[in-house]
RODO-2510 file (C-alpha; in nm, 4 decimals, decimal comma):
residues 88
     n   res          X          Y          Z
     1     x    -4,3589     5,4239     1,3671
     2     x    -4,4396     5,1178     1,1713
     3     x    -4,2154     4,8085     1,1246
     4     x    -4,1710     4,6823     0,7861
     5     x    -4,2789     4,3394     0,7381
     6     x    -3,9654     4,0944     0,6627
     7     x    -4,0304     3,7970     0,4258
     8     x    -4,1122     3,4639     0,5543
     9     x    -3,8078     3,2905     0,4212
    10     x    -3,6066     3,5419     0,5996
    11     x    -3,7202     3,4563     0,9314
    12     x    -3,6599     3,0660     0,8067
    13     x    -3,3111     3,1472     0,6898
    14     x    -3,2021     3,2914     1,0529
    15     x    -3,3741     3,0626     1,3134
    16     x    -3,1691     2,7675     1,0777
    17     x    -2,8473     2,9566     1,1165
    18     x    -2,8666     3,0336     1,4757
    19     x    -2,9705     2,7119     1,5194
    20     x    -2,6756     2,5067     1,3029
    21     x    -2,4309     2,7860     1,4541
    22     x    -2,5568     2,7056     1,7960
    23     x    -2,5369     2,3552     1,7904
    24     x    -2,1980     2,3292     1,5906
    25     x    -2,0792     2,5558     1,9313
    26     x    -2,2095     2,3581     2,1454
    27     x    -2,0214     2,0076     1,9588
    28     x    -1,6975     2,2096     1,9362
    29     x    -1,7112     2,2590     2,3441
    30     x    -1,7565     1,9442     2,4004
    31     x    -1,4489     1,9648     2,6185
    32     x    -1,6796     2,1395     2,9164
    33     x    -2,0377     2,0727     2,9667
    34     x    -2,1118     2,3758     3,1401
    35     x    -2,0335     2,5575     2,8484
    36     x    -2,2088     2,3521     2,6480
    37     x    -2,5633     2,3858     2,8340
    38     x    -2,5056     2,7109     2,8792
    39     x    -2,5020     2,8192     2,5259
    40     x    -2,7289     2,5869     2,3831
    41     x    -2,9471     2,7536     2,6484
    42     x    -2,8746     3,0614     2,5238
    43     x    -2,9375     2,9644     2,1488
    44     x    -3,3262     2,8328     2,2246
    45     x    -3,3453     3,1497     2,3949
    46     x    -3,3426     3,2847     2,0281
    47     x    -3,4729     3,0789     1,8560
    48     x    -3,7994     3,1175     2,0494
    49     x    -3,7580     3,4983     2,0601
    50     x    -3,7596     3,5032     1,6924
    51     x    -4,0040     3,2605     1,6135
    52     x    -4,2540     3,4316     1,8570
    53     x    -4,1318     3,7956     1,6640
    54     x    -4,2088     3,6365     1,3561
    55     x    -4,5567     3,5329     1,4737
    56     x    -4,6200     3,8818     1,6076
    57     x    -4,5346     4,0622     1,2800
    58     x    -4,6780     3,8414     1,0036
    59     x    -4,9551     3,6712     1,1933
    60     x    -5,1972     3,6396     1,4953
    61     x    -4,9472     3,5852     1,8209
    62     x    -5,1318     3,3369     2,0005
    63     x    -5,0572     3,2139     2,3743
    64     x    -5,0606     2,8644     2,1738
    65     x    -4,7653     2,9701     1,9703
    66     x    -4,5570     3,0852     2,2500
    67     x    -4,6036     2,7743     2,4480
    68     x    -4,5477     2,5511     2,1572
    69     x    -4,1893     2,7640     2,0837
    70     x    -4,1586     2,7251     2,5018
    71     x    -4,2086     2,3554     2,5088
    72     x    -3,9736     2,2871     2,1414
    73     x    -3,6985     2,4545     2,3099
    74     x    -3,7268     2,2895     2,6243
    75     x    -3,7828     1,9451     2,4866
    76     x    -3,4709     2,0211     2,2781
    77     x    -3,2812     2,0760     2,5714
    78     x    -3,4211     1,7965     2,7622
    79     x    -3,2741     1,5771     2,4935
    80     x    -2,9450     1,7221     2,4925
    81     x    -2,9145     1,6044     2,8360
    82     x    -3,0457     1,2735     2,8217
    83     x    -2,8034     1,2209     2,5568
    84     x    -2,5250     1,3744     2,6845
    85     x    -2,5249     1,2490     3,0559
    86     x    -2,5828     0,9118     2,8800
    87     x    -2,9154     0,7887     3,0441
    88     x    -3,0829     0,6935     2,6773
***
């Protein structure tokens, strides 16, 4: 069984919208920061597993890629908590 290969822009079009959706959930629960880790968490989560799905489908998966998509998503949340326990 093959998989049929999804445009480019597609791939684009979703990481940005489970991106935008996952950070506009994480402003509107801003009311409990457990929540608020936990699903930003979750979102990365995604937006790693489709960016490395991507890779594997249209290109050459390297181990590069998958620690580059790794280290975005943890600097990303790194930030969020610098900023939000107000040490910056």
């Amino acid at each position: 069984m093959r998989i049929r290969k999804v445009p480019h822009s597609l791939y684009y079009v979703i990481e940005l919208i489970v991106l935008l959706s996952g950070f506009f959930s994480v402003y509107m629960l801003s009311f409990n920061f457990q929540l608020q880790e936990i699903t930003l968490a979750i979102v990365l989560v995604f937006y790693a597993l489709i960016g490395i799905f991507h890779h594997k489908l249209h290109h050459d998966l390297r181990r590069k890629i998958v620690i580059e998509y790794i280290l975005i998503s943890v600097l990303i949340f790194v930030c969020f908590l610098f900023i939000s326990t107000g040490k910056i």
